[in-house]
C-alpha positions as a Markdown table, in Angstrom:
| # | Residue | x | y | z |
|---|---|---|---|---|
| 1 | Unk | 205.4 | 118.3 | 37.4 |
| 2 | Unk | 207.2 | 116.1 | 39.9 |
| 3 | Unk | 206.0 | 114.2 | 42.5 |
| 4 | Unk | 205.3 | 114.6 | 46.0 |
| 5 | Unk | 207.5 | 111.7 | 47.1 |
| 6 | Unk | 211.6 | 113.2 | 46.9 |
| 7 | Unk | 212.3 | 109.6 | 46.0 |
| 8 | Unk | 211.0 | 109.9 | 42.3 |
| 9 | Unk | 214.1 | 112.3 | 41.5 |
| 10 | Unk | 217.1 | 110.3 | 39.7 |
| 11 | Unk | 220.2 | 110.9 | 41.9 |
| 12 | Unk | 222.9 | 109.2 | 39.7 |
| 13 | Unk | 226.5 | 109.2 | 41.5 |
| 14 | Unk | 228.3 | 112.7 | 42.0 |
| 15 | Unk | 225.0 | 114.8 | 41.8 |
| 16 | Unk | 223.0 | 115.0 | 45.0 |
| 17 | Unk | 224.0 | 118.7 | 44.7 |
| 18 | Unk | 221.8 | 119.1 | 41.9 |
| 19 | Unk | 219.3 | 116.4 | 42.7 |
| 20 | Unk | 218.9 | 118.7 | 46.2 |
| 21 | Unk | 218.5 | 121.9 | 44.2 |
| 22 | Unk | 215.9 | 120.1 | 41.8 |
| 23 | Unk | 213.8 | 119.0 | 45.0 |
| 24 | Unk | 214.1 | 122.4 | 46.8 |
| 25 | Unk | 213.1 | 124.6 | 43.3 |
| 26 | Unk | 211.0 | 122.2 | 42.0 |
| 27 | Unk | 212.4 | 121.6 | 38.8 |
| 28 | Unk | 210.4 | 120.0 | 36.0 |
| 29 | Unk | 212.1 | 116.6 | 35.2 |
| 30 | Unk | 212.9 | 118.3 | 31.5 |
| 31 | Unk | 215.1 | 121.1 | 33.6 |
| 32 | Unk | 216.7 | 118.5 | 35.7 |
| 33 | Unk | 217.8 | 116.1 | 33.1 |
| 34 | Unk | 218.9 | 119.1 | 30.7 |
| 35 | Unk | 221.2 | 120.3 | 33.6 |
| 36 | Unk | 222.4 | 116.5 | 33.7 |
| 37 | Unk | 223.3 | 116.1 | 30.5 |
| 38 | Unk | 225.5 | 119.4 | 30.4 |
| 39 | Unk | 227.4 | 118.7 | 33.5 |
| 40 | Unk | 228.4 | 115.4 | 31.7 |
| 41 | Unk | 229.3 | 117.2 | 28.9 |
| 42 | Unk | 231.5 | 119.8 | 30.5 |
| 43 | Unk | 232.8 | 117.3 | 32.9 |
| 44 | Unk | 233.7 | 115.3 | 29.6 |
| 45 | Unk | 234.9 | 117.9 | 28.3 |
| 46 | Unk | 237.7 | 119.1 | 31.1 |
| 47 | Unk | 238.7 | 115.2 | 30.9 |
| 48 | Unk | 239.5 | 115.3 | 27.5 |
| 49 | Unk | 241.2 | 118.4 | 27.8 |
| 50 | Unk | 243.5 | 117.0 | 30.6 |
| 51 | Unk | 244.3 | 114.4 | 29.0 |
| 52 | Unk | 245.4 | 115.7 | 25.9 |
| 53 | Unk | 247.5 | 118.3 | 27.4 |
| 54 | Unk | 249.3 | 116.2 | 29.5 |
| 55 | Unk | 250.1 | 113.5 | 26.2 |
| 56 | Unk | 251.1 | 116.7 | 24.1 |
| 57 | Unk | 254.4 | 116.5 | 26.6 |
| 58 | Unk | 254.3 | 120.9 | 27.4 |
| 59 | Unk | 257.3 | 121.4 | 29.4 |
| 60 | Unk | 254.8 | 124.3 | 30.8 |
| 61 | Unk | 251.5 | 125.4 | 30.5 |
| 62 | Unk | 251.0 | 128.9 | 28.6 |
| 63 | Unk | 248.2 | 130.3 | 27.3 |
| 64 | Unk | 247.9 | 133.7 | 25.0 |
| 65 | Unk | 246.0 | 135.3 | 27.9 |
| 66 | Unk | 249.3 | 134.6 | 29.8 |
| 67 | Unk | 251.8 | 136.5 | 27.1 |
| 68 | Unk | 252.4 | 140.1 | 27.1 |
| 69 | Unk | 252.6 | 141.8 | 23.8 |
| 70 | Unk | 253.8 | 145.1 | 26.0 |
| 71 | Unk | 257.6 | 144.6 | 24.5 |
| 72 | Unk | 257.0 | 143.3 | 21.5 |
| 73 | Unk | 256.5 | 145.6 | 18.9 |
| 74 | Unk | 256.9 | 143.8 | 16.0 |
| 75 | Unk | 254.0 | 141.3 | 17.2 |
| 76 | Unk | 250.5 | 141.7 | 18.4 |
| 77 | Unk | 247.9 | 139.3 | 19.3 |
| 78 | Unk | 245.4 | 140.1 | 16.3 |
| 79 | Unk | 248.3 | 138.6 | 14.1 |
| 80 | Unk | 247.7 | 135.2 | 16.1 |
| 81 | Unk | 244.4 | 135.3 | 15.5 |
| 82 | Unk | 244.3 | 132.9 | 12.3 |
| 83 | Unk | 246.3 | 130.3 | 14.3 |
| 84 | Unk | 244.2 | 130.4 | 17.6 |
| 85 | Unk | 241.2 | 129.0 | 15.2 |
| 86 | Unk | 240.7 | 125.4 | 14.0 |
| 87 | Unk | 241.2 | 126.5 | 10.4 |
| 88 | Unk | 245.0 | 126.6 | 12.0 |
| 89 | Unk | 244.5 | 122.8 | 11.8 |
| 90 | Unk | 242.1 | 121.8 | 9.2 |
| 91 | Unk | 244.3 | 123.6 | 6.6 |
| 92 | Unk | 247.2 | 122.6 | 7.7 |
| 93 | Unk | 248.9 | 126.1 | 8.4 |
| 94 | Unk | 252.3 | 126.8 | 10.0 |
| 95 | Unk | 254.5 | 129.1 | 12.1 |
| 96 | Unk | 258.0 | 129.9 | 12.8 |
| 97 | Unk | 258.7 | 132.0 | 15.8 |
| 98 | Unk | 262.5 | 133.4 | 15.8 |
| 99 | Unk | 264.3 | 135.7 | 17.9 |
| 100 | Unk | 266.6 | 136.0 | 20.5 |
| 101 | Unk | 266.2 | 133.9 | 23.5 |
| 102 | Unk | 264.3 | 135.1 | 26.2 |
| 103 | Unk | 261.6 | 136.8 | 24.0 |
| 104 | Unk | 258.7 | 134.0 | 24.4 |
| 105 | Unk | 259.2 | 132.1 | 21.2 |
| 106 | Unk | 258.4 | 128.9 | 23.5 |
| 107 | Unk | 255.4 | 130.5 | 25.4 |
| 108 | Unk | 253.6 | 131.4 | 22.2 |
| 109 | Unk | 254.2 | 128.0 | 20.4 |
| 110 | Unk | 253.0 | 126.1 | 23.5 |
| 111 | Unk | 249.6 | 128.7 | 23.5 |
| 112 | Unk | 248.7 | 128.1 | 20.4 |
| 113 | Unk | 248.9 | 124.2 | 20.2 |
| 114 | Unk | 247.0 | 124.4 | 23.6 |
| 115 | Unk | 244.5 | 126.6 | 22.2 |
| 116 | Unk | 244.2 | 123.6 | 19.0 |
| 117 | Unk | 243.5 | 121.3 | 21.7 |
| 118 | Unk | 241.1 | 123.6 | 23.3 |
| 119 | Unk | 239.7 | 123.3 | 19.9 |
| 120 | Unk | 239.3 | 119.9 | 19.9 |
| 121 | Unk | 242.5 | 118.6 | 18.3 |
| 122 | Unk | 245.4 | 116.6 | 19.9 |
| 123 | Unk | 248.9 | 118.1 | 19.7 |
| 124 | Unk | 252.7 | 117.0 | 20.5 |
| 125 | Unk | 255.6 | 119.4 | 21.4 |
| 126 | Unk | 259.6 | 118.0 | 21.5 |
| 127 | Unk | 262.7 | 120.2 | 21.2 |
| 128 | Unk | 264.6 | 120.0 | 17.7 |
| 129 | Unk | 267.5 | 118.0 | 19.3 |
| 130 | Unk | 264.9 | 114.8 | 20.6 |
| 131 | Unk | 263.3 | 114.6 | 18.0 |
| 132 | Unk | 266.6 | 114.2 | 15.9 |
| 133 | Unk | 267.8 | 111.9 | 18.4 |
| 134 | Unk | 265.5 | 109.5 | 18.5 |
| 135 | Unk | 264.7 | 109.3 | 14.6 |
| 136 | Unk | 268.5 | 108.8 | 14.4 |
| 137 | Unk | 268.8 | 105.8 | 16.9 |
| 138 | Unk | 265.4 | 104.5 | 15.5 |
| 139 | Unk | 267.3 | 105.0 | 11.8 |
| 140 | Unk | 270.2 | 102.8 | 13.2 |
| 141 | Unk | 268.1 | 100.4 | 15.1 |
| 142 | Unk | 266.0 | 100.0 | 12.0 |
| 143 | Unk | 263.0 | 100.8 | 13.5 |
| 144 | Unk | 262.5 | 104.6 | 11.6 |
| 145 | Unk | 259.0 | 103.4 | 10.1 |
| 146 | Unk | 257.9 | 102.6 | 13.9 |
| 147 | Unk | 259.3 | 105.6 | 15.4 |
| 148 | Unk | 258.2 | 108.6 | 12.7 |
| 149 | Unk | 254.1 | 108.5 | 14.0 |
| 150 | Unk | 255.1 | 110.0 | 17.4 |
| 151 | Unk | 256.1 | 112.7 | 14.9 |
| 152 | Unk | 253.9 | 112.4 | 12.2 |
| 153 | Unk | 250.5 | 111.6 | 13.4 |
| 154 | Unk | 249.1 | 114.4 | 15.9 |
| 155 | Unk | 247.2 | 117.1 | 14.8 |
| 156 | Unk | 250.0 | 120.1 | 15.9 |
| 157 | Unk | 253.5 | 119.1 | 16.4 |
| 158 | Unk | 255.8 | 121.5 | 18.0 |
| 159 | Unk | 259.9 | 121.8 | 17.3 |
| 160 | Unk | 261.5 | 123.9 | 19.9 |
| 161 | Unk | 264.8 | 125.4 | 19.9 |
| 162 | Unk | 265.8 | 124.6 | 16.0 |
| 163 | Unk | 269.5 | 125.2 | 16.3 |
| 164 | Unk | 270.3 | 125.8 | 19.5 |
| 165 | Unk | 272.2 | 122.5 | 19.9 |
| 166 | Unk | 274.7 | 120.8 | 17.8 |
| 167 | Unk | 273.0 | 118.1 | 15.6 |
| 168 | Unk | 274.1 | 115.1 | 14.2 |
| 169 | Unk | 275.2 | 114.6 | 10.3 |
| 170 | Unk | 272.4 | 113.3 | 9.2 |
| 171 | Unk | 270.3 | 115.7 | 11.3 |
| 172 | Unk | 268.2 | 117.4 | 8.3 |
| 173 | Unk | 267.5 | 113.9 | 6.8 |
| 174 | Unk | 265.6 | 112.9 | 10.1 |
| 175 | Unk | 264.1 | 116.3 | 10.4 |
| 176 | Unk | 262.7 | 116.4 | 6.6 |
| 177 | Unk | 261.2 | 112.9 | 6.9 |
| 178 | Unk | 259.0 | 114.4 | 9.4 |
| 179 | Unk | 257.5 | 117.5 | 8.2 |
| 180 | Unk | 257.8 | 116.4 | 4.6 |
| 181 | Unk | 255.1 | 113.5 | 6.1 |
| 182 | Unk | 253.1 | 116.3 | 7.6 |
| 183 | Unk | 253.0 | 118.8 | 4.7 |
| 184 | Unk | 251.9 | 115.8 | 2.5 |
| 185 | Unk | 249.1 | 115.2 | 5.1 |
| 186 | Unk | 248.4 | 118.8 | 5.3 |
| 187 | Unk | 249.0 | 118.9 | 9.5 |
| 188 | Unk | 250.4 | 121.4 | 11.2 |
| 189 | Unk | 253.3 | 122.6 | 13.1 |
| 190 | Unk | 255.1 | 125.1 | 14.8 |
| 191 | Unk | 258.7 | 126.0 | 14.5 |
| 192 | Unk | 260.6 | 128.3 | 17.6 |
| 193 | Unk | 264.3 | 129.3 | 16.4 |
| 194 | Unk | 267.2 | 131.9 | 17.6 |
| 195 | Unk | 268.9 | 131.5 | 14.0 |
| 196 | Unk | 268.2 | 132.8 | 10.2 |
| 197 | Unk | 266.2 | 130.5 | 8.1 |
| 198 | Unk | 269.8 | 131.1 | 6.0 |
| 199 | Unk | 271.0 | 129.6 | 8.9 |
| 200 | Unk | 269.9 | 126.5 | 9.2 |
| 201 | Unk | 271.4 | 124.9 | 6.4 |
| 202 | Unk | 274.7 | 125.3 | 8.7 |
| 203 | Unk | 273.0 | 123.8 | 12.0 |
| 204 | Unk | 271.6 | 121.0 | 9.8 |
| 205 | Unk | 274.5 | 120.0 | 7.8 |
| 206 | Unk | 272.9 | 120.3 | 4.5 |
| 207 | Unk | 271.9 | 123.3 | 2.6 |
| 208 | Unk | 269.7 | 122.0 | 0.0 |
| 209 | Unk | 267.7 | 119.6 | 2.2 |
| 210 | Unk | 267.4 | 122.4 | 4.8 |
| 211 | Unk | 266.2 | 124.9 | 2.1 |
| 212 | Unk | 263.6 | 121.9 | 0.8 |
| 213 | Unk | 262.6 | 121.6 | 5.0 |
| 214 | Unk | 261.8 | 125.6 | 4.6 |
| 215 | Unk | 260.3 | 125.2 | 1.5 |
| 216 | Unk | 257.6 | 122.9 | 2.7 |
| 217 | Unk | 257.2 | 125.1 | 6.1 |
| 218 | Unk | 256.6 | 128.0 | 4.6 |
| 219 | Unk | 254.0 | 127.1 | 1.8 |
| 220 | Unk | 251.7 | 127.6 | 4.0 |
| 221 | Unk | 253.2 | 129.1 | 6.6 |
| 222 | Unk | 254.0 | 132.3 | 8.4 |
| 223 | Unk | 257.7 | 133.9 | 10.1 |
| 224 | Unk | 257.0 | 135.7 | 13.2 |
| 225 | Unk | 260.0 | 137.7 | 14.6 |
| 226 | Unk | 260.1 | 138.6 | 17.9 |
| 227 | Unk | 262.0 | 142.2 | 18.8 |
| 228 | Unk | 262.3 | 143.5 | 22.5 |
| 229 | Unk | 264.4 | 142.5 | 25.5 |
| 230 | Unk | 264.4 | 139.3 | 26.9 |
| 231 | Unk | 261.6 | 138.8 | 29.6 |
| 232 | Unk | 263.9 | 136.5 | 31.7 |
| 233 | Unk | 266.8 | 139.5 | 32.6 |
| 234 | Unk | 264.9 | 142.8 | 32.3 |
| 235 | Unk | 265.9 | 143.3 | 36.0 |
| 236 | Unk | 269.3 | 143.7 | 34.7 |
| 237 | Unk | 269.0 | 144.9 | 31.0 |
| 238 | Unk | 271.1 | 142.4 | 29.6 |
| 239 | Unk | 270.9 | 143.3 | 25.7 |
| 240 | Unk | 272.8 | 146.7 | 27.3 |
| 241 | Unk | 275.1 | 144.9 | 29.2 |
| 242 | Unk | 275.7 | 143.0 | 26.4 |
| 243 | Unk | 277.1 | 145.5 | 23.6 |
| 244 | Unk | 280.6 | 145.8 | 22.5 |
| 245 | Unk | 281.2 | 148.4 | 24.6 |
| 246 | Unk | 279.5 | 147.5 | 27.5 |
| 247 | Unk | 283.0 | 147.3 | 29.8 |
| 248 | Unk | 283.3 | 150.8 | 30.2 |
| 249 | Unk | 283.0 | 151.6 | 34.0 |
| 250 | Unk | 279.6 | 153.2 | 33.5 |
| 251 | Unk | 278.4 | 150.3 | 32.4 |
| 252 | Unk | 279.7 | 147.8 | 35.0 |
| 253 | Unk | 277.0 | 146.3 | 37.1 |
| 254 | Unk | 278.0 | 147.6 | 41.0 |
| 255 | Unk | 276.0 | 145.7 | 43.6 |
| 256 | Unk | 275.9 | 149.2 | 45.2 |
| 257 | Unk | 274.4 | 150.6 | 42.4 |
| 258 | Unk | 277.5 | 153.1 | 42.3 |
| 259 | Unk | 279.1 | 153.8 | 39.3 |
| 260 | Unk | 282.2 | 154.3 | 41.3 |
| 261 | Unk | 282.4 | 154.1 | 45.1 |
| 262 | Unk | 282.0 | 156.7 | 47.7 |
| 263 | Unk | 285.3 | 156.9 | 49.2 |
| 264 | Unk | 287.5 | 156.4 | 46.1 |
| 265 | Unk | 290.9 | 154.5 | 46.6 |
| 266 | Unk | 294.1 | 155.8 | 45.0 |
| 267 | Unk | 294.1 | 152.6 | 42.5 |
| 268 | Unk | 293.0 | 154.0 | 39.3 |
| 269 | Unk | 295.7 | 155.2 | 37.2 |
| 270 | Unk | 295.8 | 156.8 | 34.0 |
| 271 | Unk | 297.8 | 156.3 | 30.3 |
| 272 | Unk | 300.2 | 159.2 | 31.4 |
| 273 | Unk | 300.5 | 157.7 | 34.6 |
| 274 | Unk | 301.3 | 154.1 | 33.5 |
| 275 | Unk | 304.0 | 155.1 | 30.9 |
| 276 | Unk | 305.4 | 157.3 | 33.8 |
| 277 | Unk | 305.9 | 154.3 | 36.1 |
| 278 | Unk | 306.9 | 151.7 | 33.7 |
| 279 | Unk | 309.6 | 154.5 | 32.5 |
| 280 | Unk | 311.0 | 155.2 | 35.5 |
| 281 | Unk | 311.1 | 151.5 | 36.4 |
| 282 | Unk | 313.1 | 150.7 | 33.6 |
| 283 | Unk | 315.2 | 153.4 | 34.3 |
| 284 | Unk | 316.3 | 151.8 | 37.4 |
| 285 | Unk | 316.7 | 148.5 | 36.4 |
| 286 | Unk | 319.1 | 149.5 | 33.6 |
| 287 | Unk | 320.8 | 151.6 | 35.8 |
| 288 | Unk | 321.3 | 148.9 | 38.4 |
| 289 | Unk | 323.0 | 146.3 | 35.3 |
| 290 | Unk | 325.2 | 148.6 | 33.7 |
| 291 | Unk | 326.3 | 150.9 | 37.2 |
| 292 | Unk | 330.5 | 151.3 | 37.2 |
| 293 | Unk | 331.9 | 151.0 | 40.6 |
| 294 | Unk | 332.8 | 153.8 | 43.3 |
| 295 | Unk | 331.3 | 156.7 | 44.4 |
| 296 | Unk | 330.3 | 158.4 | 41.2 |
| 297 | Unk | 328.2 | 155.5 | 39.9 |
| 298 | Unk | 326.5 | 156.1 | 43.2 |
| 299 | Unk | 326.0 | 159.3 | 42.9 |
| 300 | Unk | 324.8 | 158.9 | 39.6 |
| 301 | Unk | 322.7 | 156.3 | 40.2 |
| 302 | Unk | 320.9 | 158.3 | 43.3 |
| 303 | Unk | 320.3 | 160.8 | 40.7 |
| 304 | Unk | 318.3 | 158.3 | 37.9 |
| 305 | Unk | 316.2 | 157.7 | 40.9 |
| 306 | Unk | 315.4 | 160.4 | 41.9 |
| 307 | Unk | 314.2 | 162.1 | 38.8 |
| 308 | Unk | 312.2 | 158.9 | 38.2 |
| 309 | Unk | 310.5 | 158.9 | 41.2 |
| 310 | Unk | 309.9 | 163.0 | 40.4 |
| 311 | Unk | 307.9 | 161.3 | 37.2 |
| 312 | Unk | 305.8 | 158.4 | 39.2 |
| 313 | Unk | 305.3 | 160.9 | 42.3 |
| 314 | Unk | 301.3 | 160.8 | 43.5 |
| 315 | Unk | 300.8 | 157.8 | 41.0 |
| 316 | Unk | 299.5 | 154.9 | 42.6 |
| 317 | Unk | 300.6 | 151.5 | 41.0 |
| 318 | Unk | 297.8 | 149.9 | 39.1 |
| 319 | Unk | 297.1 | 148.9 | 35.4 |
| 320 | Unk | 295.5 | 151.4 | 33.2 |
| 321 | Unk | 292.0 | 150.2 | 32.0 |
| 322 | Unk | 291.9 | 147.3 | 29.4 |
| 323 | Unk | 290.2 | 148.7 | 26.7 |
C-alpha cells in the first residue's frame, strides 16, 4: 500500500500525469511502476520508429491500410500477406511490382518496407537511376567498396522505377554488384518496374548480366502485376483516351462535356465535300493559265465557274477529318 504522504510517489520527468492518477486511485507502487515501464517502452518504441523511417529516405509515407485493392484485380491484400511478416526479412524474400504507371507499384513497395520496420528492421528506398549514379561516380572516383553498404547493408532496400530512365553503359554492372551482395547475404528487396523482365536487358545494356540480376531476384522471389487504370487520371479515363483510336470526335475530351456543340457551325466538311472543292478549285486555276483572249474565252471561262461553284455550293471550306 502507499503512503499517506503524496511525496513518497516517484514522479520522474514527463509523468506527473500518471504520478497524479497513481495518487488519486491509489495505485499499488507494483501498478504504478508497471505503467512506467510501458510508457518507456512505447515511447521508445515510436522513437525508433521515427527514426528509421525517416533514414529509409520514403519519398512518402504509405501504408497497406492506405492502398485500395478496389481496381486491382489481379492483386489482393492476402497475397501480401507473406511479405508484411518478418519472415519477409529473416529469409531473405523478394518482390517485383510491375505495371503501368499510375497503378501503385510505388505505394505498395514503400508499405511493405514500412511494415519491416514496424517489425523491427531498418530499410532504405532509392530510385533505379540514383542508385546507378552514384555507384558509377563512386566506380570512377575509386571509392565503389565505400559507397556499396548504403546499398548493401540495410535489412529492405527498395529500387524504384527500374527502367524508366536512360541508364548509363555500365548500368547492370553497378546494379548486379548490389543485389548479388544481398542475395549472398540473404536480405531483401523490393523491385517497382513499368517494363518486361525481357526488358530489362535493353534498359540495362546487357542481356546476360540483366538475366543473372533476375536470376538472383527471383530465387526467392515473387512478380506482382498490377492491372487496372491508373489511380492518378481516373477523372479523365486516360487508358481510353489513350487507344489508337481515341481521335475520333466521340472521344475528344470537350470542356463542355459536349460531344459536339450546341449551335453547330458550318465548318465540318465531308470526303465528298473536300474533293468537290479542291476540284472545282483546280478547275479555275487551270482555266485562268491556259484562257485564249476575247470574248469567248470569257464566256467560257464564266461557264467553268459556274458549274464549279454548282459542285462546292452549301460546302463550307474546311479540311476533312485526319484520320
Amino acid at each position: 500500500m502507499r503512503s499517506s504522504s503524496a511525496s513518497t510517489w516517484p514522479t520522474p520527468g514527463g509523468c506527473g500525469a500518471t504520478s497524479s492518477n497513481a495518487e488519486h486511485e491509489s495505485w499499488s507502487y507494483r501498478d504504478f511502476l508497471t505503467l512506467l515501464a510501458t510508457d518507456e517502452i512505447a515511447h521508445r518504441q515510436q522513437t525508433r520508429l521515427a527514426r528509421l523511417t525517416r533514414r529509409a529516405h520514403f519519398p512518402f509515407l504509405k501504408t497497406i491500410d492506405d492502398f485500395n485493392f478496389t481496381y486491382r484485380s489481379s492483386l489482393r491484400v492476402h497475397m501480401l500477406g507473406s511479405a508484411l511478416a518478418p519472415d519477409f526479412v529473416t529469409e531473405g524474400r523478394t518482390l517485383i511490382f510491375t505495371g503501368k504507371p499510375g497503378r501503385g507499384k510505388t505505394h505498395l513497395a514503400i508499405a511493405v518496407a514500412y511494415r519491416a520496420i514496424q517489425n523491427g528492421f531498418d530499410a532504405f528506398f532509392t530510385t533505379a537511376a540514383a542508385l546507378i549514379d552514384d555507384l558509377s561516380a563512386a566506380f570512377r572516383a575509386g571509392e565503389l567498396a565505400q559507397a556499396l553498404p548504403t546499398y548493401t547493408h540495410p535489412a529492405v532496400l527498395v529500387v524504384d522505377e527500374v527502367g524508366y530512365l536512360t541508364y548509363g553503359t555500365d548500368a547492370a554492372n553497378m546494379l548486379f554488384h548490389v543485389v548479388n551482395e544481398r542475395h549472398r547475404r540473404l536480405r531483401p528487396m523490393i523491385f517497382t518496374t513499368n517494363k518486361s523482365l525481357k526488358g530489362w536487358g535493353r534498359v540495362l545494356h546487357d542481356e546476360d548480366l540483366a538475366q543473372a540480376i533476375i536470376d538472383r531476384v527471383l530465387e526467392r522471389g515473387r512478380l506482382l502485376r498490377l492491372d487496372g487504370p491508373s489511380v492518378r487520371t481516373l477523372h479523365v479515363n486516360l487508358d481510353e483516351a489513350m487507344k489508337e483510336d481515341s481521335d475520333q470526335h466521340t472521344d475528344l475530351v470537350r470542356i463542355s462535356g459536349k460531344s459536339r456543340s450546341e449551335f453547330p457551325e458550318p465548318t465540318i466538311l465531308g470526303d465528298e465535300g473536300f474533293k468537290a472543292l479542291v476540284s472545282g478549285r483546280q478547275f479555275l486555276i487551270e482555266e485562268l493559265h491556259h484562257r485564249p483572249h476575247g470574248h469567248e474565252a470569257l464566256s467560257r471561262t464564266d461557264t467553268g465557274r459556274s458549274n464549279a461553284a454548282s459542285r462546292v455550293k452549301n460546302v463550307s471550306v474546311a479540311p476533312p477529318a485526319i484520320r
